[in-house]
PADREN-212330 format. One record per atom (N, C-alpha, C, O): x, y, z; residue in one letter. Coordinates in steps of 0.2 Angstrom, whole numbers, padded with zeros to 4 digits, always signed. Example, Ala and Ser with C-alpha at 12.3 -4.5 7.8 and 13.67 -1.06 7.14 Angstrom:
BEGIN
+0066-0028+0039A+0062-0022+0039A+0066-0016+0039A+0071-0017+0042A+0064-0011+0035S+0068-0005+0036S+0064+0000+0039S+0067+0006+0040S
***
This chain:
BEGIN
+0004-0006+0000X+0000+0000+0000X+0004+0006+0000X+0007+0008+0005X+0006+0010-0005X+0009+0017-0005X+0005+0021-0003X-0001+0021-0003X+0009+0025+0002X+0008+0032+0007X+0007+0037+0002X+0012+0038-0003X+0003+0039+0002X+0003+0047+0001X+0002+0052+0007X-0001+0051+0012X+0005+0059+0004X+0004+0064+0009X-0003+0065+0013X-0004+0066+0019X-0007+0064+0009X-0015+0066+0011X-0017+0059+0016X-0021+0059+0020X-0014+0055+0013X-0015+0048+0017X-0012+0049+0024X-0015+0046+0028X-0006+0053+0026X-0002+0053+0030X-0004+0058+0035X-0004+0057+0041X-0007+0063+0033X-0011+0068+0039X-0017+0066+0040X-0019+0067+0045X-0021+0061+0035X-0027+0060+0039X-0028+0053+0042X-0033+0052+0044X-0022+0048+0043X-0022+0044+0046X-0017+0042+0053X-0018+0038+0057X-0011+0048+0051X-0009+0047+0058X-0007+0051+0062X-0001+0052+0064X-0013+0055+0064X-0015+0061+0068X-0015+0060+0076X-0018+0064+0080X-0010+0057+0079X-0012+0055+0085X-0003+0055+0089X+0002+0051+0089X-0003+0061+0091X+0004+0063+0093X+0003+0061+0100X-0003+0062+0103X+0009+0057+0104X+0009+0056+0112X+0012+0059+0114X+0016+0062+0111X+0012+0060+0124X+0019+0060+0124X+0015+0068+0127X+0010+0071+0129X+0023+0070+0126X+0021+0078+0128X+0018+0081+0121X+0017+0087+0121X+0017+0078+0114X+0015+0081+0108X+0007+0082+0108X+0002+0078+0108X+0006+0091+0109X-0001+0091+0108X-0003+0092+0101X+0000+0096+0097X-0009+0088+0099X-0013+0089+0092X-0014+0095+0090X-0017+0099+0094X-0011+0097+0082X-0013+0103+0082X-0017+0103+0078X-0017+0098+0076X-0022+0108+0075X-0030+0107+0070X-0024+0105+0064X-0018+0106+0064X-0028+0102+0057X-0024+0101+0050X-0021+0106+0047X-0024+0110+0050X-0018+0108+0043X-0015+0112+0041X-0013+0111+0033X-0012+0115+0029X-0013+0104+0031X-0013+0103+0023X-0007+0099+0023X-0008+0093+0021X-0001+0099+0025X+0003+0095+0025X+0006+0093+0018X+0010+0088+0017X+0004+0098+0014X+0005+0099+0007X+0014+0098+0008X+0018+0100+0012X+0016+0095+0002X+0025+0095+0001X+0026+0100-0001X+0021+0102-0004X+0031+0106-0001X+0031+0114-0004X+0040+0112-0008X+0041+0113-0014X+0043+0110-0005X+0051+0106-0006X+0054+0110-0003X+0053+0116-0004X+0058+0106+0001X+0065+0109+0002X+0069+0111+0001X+0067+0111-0005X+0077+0115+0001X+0082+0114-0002X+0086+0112+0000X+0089+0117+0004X+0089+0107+0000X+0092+0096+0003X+0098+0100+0003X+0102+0098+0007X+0100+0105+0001X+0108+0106+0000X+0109+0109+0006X+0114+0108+0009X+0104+0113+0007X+0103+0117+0014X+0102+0113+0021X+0103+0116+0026X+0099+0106+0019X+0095+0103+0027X+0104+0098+0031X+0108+0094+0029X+0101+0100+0035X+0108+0097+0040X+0105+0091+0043X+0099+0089+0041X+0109+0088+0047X+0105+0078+0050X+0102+0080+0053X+0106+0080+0059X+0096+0082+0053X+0091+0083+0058X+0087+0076+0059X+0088+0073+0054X+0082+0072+0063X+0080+0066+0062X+0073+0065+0064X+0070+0070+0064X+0069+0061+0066X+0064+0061+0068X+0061+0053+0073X+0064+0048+0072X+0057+0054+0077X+0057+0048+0081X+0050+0046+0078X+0047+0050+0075X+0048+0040+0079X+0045+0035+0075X+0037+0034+0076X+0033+0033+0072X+0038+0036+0084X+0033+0036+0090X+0026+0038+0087X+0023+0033+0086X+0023+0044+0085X+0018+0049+0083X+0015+0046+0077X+0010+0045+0075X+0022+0045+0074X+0020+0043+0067X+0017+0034+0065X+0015+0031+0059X+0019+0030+0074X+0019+0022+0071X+0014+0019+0067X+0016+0015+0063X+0007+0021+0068X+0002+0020+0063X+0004+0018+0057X+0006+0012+0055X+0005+0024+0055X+0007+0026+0045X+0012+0022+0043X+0012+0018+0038X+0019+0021+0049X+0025+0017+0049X+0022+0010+0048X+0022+0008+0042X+0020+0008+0052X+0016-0002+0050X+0012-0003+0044X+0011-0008+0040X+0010+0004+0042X+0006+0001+0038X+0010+0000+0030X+0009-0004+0026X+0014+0005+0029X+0019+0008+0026X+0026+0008+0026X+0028+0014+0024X+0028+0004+0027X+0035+0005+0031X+0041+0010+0026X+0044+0015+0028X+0041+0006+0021X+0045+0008+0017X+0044+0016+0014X+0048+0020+0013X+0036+0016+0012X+0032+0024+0008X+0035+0028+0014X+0039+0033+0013X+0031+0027+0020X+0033+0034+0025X+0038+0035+0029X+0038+0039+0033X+0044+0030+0028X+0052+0033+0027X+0053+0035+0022X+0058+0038+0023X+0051+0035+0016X+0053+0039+0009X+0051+0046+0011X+0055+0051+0011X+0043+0045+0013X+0040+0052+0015X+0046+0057+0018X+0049+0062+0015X+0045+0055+0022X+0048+0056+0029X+0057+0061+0026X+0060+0067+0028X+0059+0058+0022X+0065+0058+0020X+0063+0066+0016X+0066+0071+0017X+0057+0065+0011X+0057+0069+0006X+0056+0077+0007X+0056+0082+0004X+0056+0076+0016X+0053+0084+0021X+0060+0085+0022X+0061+0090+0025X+0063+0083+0021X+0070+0084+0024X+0075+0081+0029X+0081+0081+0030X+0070+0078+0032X+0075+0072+0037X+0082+0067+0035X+0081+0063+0031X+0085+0067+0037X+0089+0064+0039X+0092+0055+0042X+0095+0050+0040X+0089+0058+0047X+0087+0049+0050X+0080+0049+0053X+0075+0054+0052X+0081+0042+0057X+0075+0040+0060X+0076+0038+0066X+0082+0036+0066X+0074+0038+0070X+0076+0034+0079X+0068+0029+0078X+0062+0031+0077X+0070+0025+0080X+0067+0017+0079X+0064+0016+0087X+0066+0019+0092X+0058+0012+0087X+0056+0011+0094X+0057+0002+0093X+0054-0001+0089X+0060+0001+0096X+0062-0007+0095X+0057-0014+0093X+0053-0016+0097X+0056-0016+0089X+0049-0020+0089X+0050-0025+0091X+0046-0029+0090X+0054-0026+0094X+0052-0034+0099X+0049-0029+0106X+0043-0029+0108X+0053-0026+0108X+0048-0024+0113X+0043-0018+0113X+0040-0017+0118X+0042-0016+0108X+0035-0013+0108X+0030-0016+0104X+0027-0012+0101X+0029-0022+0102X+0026-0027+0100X+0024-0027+0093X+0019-0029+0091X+0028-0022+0089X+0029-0021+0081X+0028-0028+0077X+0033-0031+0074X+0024-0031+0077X+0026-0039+0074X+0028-0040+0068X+0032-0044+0068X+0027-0036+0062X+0029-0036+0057X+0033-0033+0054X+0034-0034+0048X+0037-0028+0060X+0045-0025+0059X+0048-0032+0062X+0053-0033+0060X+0045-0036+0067X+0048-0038+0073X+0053-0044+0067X+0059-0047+0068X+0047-0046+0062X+0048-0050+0057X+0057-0049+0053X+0061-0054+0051X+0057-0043+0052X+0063-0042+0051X+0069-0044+0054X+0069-0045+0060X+0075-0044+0051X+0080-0046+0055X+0083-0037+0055X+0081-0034+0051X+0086-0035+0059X+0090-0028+0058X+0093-0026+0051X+0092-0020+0048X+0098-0033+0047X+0100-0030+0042X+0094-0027+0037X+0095-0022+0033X+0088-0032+0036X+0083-0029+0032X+0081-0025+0034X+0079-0022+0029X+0079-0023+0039X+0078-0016+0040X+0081-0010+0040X+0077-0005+0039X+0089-0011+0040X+0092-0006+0037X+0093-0004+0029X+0092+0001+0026X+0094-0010+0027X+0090-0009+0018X+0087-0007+0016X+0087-0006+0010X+0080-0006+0020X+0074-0003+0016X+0073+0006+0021X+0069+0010+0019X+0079+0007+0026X+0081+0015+0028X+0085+0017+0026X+0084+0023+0024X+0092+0014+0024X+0095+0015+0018X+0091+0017+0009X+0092+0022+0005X+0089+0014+0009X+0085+0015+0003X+0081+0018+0003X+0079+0018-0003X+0078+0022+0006X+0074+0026+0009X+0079+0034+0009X+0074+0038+0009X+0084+0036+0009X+0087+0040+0010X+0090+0044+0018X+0092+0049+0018X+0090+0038+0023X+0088+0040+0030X+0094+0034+0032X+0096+0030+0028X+0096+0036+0038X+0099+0030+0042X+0097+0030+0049X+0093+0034+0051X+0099+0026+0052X+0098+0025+0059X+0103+0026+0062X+0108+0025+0060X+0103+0029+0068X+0110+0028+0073X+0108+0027+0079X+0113+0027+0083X+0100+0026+0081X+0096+0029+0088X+0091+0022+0089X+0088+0021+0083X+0090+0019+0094X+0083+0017+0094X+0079+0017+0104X+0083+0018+0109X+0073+0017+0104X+0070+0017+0109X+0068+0009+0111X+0065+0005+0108X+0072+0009+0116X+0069+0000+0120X+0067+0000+0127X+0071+0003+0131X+0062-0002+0130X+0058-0002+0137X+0063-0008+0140X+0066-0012+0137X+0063-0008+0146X+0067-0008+0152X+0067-0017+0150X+0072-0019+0147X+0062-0020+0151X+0060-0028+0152X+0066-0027+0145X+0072-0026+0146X+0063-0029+0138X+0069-0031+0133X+0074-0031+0134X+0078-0036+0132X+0078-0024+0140X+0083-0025+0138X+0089-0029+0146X+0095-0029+0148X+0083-0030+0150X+0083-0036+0154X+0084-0041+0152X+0089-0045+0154X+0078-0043+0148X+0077-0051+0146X+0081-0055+0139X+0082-0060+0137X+0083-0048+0135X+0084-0049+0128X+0088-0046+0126X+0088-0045+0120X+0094-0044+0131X+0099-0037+0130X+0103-0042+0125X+0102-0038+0120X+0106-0046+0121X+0111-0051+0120X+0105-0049+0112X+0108-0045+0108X+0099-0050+0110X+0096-0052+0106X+0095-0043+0103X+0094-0043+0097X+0095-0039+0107X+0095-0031+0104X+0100-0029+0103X+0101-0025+0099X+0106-0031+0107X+0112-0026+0104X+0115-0031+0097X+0118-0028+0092X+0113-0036+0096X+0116-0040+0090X+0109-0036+0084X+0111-0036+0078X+0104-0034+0085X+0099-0031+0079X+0102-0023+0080X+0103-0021+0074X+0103-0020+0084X+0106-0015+0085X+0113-0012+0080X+0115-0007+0078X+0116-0019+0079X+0123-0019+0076X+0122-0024+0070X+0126-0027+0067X+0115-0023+0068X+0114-0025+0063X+0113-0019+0058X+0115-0018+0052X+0107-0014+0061X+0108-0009+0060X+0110-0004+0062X+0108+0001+0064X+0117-0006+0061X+0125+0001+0061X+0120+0005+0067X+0120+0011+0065X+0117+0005+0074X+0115+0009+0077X+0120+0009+0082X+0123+0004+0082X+0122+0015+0087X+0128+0017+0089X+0124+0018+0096X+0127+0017+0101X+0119+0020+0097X+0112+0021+0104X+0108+0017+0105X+0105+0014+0101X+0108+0016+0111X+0103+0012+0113X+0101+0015+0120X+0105+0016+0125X+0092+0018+0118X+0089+0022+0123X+0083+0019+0125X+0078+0017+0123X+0087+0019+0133X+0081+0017+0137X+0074+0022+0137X+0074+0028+0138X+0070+0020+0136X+0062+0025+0133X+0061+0028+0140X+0061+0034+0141X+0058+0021+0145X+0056+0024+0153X+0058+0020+0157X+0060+0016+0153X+0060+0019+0163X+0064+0018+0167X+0058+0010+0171X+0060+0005+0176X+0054+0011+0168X+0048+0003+0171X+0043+0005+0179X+0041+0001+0182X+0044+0012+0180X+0043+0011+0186X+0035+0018+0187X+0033+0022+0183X+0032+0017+0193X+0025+0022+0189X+0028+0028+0192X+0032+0028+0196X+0024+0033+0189X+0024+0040+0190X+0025+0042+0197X+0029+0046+0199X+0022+0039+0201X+0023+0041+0209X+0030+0038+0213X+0032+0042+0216X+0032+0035+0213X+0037+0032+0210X+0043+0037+0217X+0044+0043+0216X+0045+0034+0221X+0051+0038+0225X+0058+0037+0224X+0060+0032+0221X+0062+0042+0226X+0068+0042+0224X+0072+0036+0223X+0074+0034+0218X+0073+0033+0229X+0074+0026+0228X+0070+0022+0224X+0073+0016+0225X+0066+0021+0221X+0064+0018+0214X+0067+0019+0207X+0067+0016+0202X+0070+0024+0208X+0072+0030+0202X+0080+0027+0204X+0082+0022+0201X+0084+0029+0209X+0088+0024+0208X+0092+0017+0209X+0098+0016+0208X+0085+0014+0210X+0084+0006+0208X+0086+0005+0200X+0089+0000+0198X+0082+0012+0197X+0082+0009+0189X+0087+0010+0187X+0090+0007+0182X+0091+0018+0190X+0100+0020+0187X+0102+0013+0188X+0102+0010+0183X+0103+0011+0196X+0106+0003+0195X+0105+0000+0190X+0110+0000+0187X+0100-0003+0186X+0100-0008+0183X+0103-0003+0175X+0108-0005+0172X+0101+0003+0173X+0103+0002+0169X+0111+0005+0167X+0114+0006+0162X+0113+0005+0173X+0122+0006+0173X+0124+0000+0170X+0128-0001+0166X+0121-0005+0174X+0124-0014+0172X+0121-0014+0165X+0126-0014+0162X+0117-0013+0162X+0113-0014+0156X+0118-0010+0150X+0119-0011+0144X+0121-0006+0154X+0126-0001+0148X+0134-0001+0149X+0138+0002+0146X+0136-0006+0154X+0140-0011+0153X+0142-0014+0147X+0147-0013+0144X+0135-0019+0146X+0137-0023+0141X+0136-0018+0133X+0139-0020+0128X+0131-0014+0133X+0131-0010+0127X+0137-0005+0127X+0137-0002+0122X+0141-0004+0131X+0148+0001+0129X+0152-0007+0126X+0155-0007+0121X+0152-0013+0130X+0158-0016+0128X+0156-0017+0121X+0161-0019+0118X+0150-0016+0115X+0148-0018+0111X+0150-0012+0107X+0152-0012+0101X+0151-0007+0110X+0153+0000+0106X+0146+0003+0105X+0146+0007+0101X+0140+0001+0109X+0134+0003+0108X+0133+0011+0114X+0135+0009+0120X+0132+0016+0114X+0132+0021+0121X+0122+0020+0123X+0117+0019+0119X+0124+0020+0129X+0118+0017+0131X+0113+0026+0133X+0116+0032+0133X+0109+0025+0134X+0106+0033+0135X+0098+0033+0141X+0096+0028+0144X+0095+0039+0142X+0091+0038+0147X+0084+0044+0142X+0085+0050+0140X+0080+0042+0141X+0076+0047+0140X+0072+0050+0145X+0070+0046+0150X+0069+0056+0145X+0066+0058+0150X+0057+0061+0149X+0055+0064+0143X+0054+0061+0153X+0048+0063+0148X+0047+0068+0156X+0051+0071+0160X+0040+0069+0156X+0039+0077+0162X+0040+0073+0168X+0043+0076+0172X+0038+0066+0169X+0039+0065+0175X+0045+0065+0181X+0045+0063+0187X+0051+0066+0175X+0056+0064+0179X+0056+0074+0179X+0062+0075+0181X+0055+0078+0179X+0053+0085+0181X+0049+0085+0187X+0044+0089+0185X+0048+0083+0191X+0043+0082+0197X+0049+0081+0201X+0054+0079+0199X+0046+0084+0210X+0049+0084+0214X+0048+0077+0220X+0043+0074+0221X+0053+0077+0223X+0050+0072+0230X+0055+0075+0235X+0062+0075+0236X+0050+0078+0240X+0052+0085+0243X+0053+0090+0239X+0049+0093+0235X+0061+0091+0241X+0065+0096+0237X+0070+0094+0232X+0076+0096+0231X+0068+0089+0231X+0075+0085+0227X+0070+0084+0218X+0064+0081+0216X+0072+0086+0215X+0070+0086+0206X+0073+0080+0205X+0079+0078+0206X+0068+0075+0203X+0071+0068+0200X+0075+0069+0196X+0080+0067+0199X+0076+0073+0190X+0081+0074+0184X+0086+0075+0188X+0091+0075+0184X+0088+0076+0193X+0094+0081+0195X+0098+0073+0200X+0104+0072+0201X+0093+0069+0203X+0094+0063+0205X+0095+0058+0199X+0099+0054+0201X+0094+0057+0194X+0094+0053+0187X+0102+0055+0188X+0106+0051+0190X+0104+0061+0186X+0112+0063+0182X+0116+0062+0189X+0122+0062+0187X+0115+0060+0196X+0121+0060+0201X+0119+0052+0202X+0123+0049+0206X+0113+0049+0199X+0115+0041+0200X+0117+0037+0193X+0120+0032+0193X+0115+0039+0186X+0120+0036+0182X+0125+0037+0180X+0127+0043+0180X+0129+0033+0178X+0138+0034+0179X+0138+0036+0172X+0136+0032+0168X+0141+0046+0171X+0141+0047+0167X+0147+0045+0160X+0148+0047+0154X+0150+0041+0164X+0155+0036+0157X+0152+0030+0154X+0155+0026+0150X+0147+0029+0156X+0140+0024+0153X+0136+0025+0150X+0134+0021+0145X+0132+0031+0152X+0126+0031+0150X+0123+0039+0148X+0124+0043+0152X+0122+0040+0145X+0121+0050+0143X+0113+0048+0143X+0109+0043+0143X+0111+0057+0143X+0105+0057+0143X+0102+0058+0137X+0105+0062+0134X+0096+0056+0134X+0092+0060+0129X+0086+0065+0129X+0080+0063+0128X+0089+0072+0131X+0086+0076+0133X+0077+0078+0127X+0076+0080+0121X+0072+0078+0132X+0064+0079+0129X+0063+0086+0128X+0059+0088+0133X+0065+0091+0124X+0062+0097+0126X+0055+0100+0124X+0053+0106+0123X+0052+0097+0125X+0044+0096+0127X+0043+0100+0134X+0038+0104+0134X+0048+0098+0140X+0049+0100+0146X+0048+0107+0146X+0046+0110+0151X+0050+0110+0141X+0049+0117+0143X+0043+0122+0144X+0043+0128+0144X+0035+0115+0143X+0031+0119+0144X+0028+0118+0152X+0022+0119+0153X+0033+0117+0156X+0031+0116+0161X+0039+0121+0166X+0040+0121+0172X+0044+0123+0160X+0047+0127+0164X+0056+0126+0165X+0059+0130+0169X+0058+0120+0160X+0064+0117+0162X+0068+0118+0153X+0067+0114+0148X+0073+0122+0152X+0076+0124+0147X+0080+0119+0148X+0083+0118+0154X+0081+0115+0140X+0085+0113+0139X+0094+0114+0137X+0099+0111+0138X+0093+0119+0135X+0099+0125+0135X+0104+0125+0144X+0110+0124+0146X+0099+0125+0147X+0102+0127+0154X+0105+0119+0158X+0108+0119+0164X+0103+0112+0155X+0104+0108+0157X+0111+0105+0153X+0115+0101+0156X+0115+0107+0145X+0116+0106+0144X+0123+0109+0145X+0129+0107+0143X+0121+0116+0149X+0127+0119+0150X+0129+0117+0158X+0135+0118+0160X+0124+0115+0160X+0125+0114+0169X+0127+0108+0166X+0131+0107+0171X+0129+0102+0163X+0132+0096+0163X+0135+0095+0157X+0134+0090+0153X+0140+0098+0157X+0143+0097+0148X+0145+0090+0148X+0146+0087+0153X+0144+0088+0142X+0147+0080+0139X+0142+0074+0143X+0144+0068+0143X+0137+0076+0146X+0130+0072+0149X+0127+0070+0143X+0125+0064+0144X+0126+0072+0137X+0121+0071+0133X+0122+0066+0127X+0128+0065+0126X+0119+0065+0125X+0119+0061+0118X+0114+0063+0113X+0115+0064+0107X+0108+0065+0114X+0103+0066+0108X+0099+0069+0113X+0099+0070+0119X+0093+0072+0107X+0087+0077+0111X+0081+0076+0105X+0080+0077+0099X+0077+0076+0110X+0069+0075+0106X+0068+0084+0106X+0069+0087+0111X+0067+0086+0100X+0067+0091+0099X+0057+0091+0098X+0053+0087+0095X+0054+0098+0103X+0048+0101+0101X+0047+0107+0101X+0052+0111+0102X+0042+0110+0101X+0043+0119+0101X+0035+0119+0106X+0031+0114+0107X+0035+0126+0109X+0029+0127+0114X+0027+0132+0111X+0032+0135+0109X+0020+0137+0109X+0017+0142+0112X+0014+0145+0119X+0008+0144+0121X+0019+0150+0123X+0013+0152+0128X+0007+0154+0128X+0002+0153+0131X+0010+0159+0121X+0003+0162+0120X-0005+0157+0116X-0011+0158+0116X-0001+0152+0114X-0008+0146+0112X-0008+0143+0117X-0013+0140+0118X-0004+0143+0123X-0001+0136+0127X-0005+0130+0122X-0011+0130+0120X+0000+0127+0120X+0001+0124+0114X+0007+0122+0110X+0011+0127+0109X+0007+0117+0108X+0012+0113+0103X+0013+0119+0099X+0009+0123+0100X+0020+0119+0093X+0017+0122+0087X+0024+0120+0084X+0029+0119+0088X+0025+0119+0077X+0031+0119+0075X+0036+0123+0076X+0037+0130+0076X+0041+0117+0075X+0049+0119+0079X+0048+0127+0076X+0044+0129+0072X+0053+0131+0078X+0053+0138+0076X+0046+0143+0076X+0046+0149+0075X+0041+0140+0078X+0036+0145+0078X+0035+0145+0089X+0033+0150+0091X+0036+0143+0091X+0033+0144+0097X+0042+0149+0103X+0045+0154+0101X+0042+0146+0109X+0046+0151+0113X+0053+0147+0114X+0057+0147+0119X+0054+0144+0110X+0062+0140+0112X+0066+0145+0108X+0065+0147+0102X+0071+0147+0113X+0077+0149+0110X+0082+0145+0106X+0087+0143+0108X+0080+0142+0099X+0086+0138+0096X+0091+0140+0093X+0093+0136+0089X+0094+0146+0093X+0099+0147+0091X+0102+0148+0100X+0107+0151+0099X+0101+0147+0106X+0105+0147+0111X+0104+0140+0112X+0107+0137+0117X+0099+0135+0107X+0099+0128+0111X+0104+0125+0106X+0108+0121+0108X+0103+0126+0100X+0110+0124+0098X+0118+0125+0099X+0122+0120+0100X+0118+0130+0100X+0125+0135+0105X+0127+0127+0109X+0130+0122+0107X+0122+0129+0117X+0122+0124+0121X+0124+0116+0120X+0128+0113+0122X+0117+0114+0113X+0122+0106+0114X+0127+0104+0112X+0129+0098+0111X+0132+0111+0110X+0136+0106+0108X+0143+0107+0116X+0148+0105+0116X+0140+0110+0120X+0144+0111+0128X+0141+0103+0130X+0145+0099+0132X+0133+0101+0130X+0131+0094+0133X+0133+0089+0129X+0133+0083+0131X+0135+0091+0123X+0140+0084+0119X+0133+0081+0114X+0135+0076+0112X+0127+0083+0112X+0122+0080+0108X+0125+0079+0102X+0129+0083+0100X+0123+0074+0098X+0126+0070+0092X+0120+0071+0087X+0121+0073+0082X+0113+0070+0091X+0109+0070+0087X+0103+0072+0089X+0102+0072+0095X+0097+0075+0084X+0092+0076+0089X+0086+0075+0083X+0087+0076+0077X+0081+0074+0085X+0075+0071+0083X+0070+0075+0085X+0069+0078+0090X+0063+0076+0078X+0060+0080+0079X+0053+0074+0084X+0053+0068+0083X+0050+0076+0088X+0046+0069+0090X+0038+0076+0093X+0036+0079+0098X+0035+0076+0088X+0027+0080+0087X+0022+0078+0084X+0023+0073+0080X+0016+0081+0084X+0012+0078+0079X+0013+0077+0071X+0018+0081+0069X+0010+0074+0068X+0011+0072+0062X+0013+0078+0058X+0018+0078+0054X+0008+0083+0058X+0007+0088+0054X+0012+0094+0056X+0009+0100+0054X+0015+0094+0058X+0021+0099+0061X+0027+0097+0058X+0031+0102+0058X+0028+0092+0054X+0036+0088+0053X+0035+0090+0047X+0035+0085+0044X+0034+0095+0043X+0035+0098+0036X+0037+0103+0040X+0043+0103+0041X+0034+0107+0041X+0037+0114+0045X+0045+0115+0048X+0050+0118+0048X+0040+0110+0053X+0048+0110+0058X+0053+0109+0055X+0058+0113+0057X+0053+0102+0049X+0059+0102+0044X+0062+0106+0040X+0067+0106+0039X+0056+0112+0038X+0060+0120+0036X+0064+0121+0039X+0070+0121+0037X+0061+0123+0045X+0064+0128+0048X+0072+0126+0051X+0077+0129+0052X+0071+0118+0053X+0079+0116+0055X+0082+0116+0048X+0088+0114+0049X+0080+0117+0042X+0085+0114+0037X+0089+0122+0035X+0093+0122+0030X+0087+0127+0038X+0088+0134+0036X+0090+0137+0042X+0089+0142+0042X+0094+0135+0048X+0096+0134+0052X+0105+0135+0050X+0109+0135+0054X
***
């Protein structure tokens, strides 16, 4: 079944996560100019719908807006069955062929318990260099000491993906922006993983609640690996694409390269990833 664009905004309109939906806007192709777009990438998440059904058309798509790569959500563990069906190197063949590469994917805590041997060998199937833990397995209320229950396991878990030549990473979503007491989870996350193991992939999402990304990258230089890139209106209080809302990105770019980011992904509603890929390709 080939993707088309008009199939792509009316099919998978369901952004999670901190992405809020914003009304349609046309999603119409206008083109880039590829000479101009730098390796900006996109995570998989928002868009999975369109991805199974399509795999190969909406990486092509994807690619055609200007992207660069993709960040993968693992399908063994996120119950992909028909990607799962792939071995990594075919999967790299039809992202490759697609005009995109991989170097990033997202894995839930259990796989990489139960199947860590079985994802870093698909991992190094597809030339991937990260392996990011998505959530940490633990619920939202969740006390400090749970929080570093989970550093524990994944310090040992990035053990084995350094000796692989894989860097192991921690993604963060709002909750780890919540207090217990007066101690900020994020700020307990960076003093219990051992920062020659594990970096972080910073959500800037967070900043609709008040946590710049810029000021974390300078408070921890060489902390970082990747950053899910989004953009905020206060004045919509609302999502909006990259460049249209209140992120300073000329000081967030400045910044990561003090936190050490490699790489960073757009992770929004469907219909923002034309735009946003403008405006980061003219950057």
């Amino acid at each position: 079944m080939k993707t088309t664009r008009r199939d792509f905004l009316r099919t998978s309109g369901m952004a999670l996560g901190s992405a809020a939906l914003l009304p349609s806007s046309g999603f119409g192709f206008t083109g880039i100019n590829k000479k101009t777009v730098k390796s900006y990438g996109f995570q998989i998440w928002t868009i999975r719908e369109k991805l199974l059904e399509d795999f190969s058309g909406t990486l092509k798509m994807m690619a055609g807006l200007g992207y660069k790569e993709v960040e993968m959500c693992s399908p063994l563990g996120y119950g992909f069955k028909e990607l799962n069906k792939m071995s990594g190197s075919e999967m790299r063949t039809i992202i490759e062929d697609a005009g995109l590469k991989c170097t990033s994917s997202h894995f839930n805590k259990a796989e990489l318990q139960e199947s860590l041997d079985n994802r870093i060998e698909w991992a190094e199937q597809l030339g991937m260099k990260q392996i990011i833990l998505s959530h940490p397995g633990i619920s939202k209320d969740s006390s400090l000491d749970d929080y570093k229950k989970a550093c524990e396991e994944l310090n040992k878990i990035a053990e084995k993906t350094n000796a692989a030549g894989i860097v192991a990473g921690y993604h963060n979503h709002h909750q780890e922006f919540e207090k217990r007491g007066d101690v900020l989870i994020y700020d307990t996350l960076l003093e219990e993983l051992d920062p020659d193991l594990v970096k972080m992939q910073f959500q800037v999402a967070v900043v609709n609640i008040g946590y710049i990304a810029a000021d974390y990258f300078r408070k921890h230089p060489g902390r970082f690996i990747s950053a899910h890139l989004a953009d905020w209106s206060k004045e919509k209080e609302a999502s909006v694409p990259i460049g249209q809302g209140n992120v300073d990105w000329d000081d967030f770019f400045k910044a990561a390269k003090v936190g050490g980011v490699k790489n960073f992904f757009v992770e929004m509603a469907p219909e923002t990833f034309e735009e946003s890929a403008r405006f980061l390709s003219g950057l």
